[in-house]
N, C-alpha and C positions, 0 to 999 in steps of 0.2 A: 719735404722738410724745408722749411725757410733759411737762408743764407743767414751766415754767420757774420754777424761785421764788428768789427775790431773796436769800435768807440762810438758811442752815440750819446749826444748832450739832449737833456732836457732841461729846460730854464724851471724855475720855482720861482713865482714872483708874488712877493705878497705886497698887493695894492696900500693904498692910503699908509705911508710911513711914519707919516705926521700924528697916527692916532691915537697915542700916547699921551701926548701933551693934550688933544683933544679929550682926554679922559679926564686929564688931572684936574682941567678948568671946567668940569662940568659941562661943557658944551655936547648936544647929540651927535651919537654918532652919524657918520655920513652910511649910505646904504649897500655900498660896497665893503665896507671898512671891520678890518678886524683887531681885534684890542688886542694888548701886551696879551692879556692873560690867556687869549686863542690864539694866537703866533705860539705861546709856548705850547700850547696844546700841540701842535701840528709839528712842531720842534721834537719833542720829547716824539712822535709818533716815527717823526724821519731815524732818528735818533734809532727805536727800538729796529729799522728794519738794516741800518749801517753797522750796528756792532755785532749784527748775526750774519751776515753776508757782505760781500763785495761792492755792495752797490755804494756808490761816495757821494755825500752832499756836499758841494764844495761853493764857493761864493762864483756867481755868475761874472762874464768879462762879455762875449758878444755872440753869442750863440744864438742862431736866427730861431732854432726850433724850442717852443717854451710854455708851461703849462701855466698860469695865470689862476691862483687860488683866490676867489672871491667869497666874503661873508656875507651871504644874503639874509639881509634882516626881513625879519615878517613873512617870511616863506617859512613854508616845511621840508621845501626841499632838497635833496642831497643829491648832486649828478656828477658824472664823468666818463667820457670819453676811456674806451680799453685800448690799451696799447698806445704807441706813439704816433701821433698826427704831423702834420707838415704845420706850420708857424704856428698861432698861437692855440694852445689846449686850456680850456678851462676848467676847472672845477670849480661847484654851487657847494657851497656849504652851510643850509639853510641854518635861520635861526629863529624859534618863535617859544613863547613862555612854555608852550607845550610841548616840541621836539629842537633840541638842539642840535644839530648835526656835530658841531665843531665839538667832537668826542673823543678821547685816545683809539680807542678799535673801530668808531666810524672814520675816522680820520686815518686808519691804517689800512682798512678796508677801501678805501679810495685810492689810498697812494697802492695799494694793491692791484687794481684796475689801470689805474695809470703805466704802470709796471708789463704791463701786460696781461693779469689771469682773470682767465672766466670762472663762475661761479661752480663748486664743485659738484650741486646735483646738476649741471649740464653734460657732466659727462658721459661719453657715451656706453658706458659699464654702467652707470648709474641702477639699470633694474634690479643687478644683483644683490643691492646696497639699500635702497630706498622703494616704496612705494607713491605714486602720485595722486592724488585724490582730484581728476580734473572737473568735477561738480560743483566741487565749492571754491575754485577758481575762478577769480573776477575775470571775466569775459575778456576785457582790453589787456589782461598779463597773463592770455596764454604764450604771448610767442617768450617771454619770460623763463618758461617751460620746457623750453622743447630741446632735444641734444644737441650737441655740438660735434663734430666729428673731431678725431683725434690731432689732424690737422691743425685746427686752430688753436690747440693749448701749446704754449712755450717749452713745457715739459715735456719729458716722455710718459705719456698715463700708463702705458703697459709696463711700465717699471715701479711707476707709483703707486702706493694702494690709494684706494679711498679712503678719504679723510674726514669725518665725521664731528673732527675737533677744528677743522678748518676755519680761519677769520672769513672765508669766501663759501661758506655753505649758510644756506638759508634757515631762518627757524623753523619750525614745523607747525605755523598758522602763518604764516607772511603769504599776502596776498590773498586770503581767504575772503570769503561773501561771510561766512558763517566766523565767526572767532573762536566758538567753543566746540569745531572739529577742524581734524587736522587735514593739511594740504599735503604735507611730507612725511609718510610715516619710515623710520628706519627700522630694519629688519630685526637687525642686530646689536644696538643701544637706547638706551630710555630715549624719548621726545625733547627731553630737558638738556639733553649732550647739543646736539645740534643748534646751529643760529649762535654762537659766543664772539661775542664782539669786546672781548678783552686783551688777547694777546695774537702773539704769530702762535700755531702751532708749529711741533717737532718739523710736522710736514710740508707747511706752507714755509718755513726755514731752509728746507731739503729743495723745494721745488725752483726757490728765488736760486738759491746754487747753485741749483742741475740748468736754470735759463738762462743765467747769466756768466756758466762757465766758472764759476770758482774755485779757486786752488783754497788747501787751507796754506798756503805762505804770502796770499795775498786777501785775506777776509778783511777788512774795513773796521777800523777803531775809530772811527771818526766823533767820538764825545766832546772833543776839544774844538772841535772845527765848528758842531754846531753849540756849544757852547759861548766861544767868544760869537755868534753872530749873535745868537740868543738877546746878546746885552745893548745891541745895535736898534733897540726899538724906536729911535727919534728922530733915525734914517731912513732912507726909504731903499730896503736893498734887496734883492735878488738872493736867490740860492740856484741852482742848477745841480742835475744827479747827472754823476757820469758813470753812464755806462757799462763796463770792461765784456767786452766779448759776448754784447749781448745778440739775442737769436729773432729778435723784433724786426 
């Protein structure tokens, strides 16, 4: 089991702060750069995971360790580092007319990762749960595939059930050669349950509390905090999540 440490800052830093006014004058945006209206995206996402648990988004001061949200225009793709790194973390958050990354559940599902959890069919319970189809498995995302030992999740899994409603379970063709058969089949729910990148579930709610230690006389209301920063788009500022008692 990994040690417990009492407070850990992560920075939240969203680049080009200027880009706002760069909207208003019609000027292009720069290539890092994210607009009012995906700052709120990412907002509202911090947002849904601060008023269900403990975790606090609060305005950064000088915290050396920090996760750096960039909006990659003209990419497709979405990346991030699990768990917390030593100085700067970034997250891709592709953007192209055909996959948007900057999404409310892609954007949770990342601040998910950042947070620290792997993906639910890695678990190592997973066979009782799920089937894998490794045939029609693109060749370069088997290791995508393969368990995790219990070790590595923040949680307790032997407490947790498997969660099928999960933001961090895959859909059941993701990563497929073939599209019209499936890579994940579940035992026990339709195909259609799995891969929902809408909200937290019941369970991904339970797990951020059981990692991060949560009392309920200490769960995090923080609407107001990311509220006034919300309206700071002409600035260039920081956010940082702190911590409490987390298990990283």
């Amino acid at each position: 089991m990994v040690s417990v440490l009492s407070k850990i800052f992560v920075l939240m830093c969203f680049t080009q702060g200027l880009l706002a006014t760069y909207i208003q004058r019609g000027e292009k945006l720069g290539k890092w750069s994210l607009a009012a209206k995906d700052k709120l995206v990412i907002l509202k996402a911090m947002e849904s995971i601060s008023t269900q648990t403990c975790v606090t988004f609060i305005v950064h001061t000088n915290e050396k360790d920090f996760l750096t949200i960039h909006g990659l225009h003209g990419h497709r793709h979405c990346w991030s580092a699990s768990g917390r790194t030593t100085g700067e973390q970034i997250m891709h958050l592709g953007m192209t007319p055909e996959k948007n990354c900057v999404e409310h559940g892609t954007v949770l599902y990342f601040l998910m990762r950042v947070l620290g959890f792997e993906l639910e069919h890695r678990r190592p319970d997973r066979d009782d749960y799920i089937e894998i189809n490794w045939n029609n498995i693109k060749y370069v995302k088997f290791p995508e595939f393969g368990k995790i030992p219990s070790s590595r999740f923040i949680y307790d899994v032997k407490k947790e059930p498997y969660d099928y409603f999960s933001l961090m379970h895959l859909n059941a063709t993701k990563f497929a050669k073939d599209p019209n058969i499936l890579v994940i089949s579940p035992k026990f729910v339709d195909k259609t349950v799995i891969g929902q990148r809408d909200r937290l579930s019941e369970g991904d709610v339970r797990k951020i509390r059981d990692a991060y230690n949560c009392q309920t006389d200490n769960l995090s209301n923080s609407g107001e905090i990311l509220m006034h920063v919300s309206k700071l788009w002409f600035l260039k500022f920081l956010l940082v999540v702190l911590m409490m008692g987390s298990k990283l």
